[in-house]
C-alpha angles and dihedrals in degrees: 000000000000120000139143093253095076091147099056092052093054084049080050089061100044092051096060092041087062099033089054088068093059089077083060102048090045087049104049083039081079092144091060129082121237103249090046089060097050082041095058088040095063099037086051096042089051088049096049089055089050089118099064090068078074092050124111090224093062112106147159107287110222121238090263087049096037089053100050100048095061093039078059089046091058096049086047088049083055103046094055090046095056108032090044084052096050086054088070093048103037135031121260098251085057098042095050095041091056090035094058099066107091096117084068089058098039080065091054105041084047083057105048114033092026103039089239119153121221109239116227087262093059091045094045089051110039086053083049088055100034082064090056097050082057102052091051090046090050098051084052086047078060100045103034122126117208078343095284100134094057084044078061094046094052094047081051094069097040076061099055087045095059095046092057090061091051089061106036087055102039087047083064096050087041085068106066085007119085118212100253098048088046104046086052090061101034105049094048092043095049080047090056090051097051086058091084102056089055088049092053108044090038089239104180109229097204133047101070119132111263091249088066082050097066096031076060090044096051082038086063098035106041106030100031111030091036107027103034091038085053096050091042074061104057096046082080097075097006133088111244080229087059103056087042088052091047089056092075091084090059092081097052084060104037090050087047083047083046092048099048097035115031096026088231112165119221125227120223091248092054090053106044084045083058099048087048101061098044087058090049082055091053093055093050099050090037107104 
């Protein structure tokens, strides 16, 4: 894939690396409930960048700017909600699978709200990976218990779709908008809406064993300070389609983290869905 923002694809990489460990610390976290986790992500996440709020690129956002960052935090705030709570429903390979297909839904949202048509690449690839969706959501038809495991999987692409939003709309206030002076902004604000799920489901926010502290603690360090800020980054240079794209690799890293860790086994459907839609990956980003 050669381009001339070589940096911001090696930022890219960086980035999933990071943001494939967040599947771990949400797992082994299994005392506490789901909108507490995506809760203390975000808190710690806005502690850790504390320091930007000293740096000289830091400056006074406009209304258009202003607007559209916290309309990105919300789709961020959904995104967390609804990927962390799949996690307790479905297994990893499944959920990040699922949770990986924005780009399926950036081509849509383009479509629909920007009257732009999807070329023959995009097509070919998003049905690609549409059949391997499936593949991975019938093998948890199989294994499902109470039909908890569909009810992840669901939650899962809520969850893409959210995070499609969050890209599309941090990618136009990338433009006039540097990193430090957005993700100020950003990190505190999509905090502040993950309040409110907490709130409502009367989710207690203390209690947990001090092991589930520090997998919160790495959760808010190592996925979202390092992997999201990375991504925020390369939204600069590079097309939210793109860094959606780039995502897809995510899953290949957070099943071998599942594997090793969690001693999940994978089913051949699982398998073959994943294989699936990182082909589909590979035609997107072929030229």
């Amino acid at each position: 894939m050669k381009n001339k923002n070589g940096k911001e694809y090696f930022v890219l990489l960086v980035s999933v690396i990071s943001v494939s460990t967040a599947a771990i610390w949400i797992k082994l976290a299994s005392d506490v409930p789901s909108p507490t986790i995506a809760l203390y992500r975000m808190i710690i996440g806005s502690l850790i960048i504390i320091p930007v709020y000293f740096s000289k690129e830091l400056r006074k956002p406009n209304k258009q700017e202003l607007k559209m960052t916290i309309l990105s935090a919300l789709f961020l705030a959904g995104d967390f909600s609804f990927w962390t709570l799949s996690l307790k429903y479905t297994s990893v390979a499944s959920s990040i699978v699922l949770v990986s297909t924005g780009p399926l839904y950036i081509i849509l949202f383009y479509f629909l709200f920007m009257n732009k048509k999807p070329t023959f690449k995009e097509i070919t690839s998003a049905a690609i990976a549409i059949i391997g969706i499936a593949a991975i959501a019938s093998s948890d038809i199989s294994l499902e218990i109470k039909g908890k495991m569909l009810f992840g999987d669901i939650l899962a692409m809520l969850a893409a779709a959210s995070i499609a939003g969050y890209l599309m709309a941090g990618q136009k206030v990338r433009k006039t908008m540097n990193t430090v002076s957005y993700i100020a902004i950003l990190y505190p604000a999509t905090a502040f809406f993950l309040i409110f799920p907490v709130i409502f489901t009367k989710s207690p926010m203390t209690g947990f064993s001090n092991k589930s502290y520090l997998y919160l603690l790495a959760l808010g360090a190592i996925p979202q300070v390092i992997g999201h800020t990375g991504f925020n980054y390369a939204l600069k240079r590079v097309r939210a389609f793109i860094v959606s794209m780039s995502i897809l690799f995510e899953p290949v890293l957070s099943i071998i983290w599942a594997v090793i860790f969690l001693s999940e086994i994978l089913t051949i459907r699982q398998v073959i869905g994943g294989i699936m839609v990182l082909f589909s990956l590979y035609l997107s980003l072929r030229r």
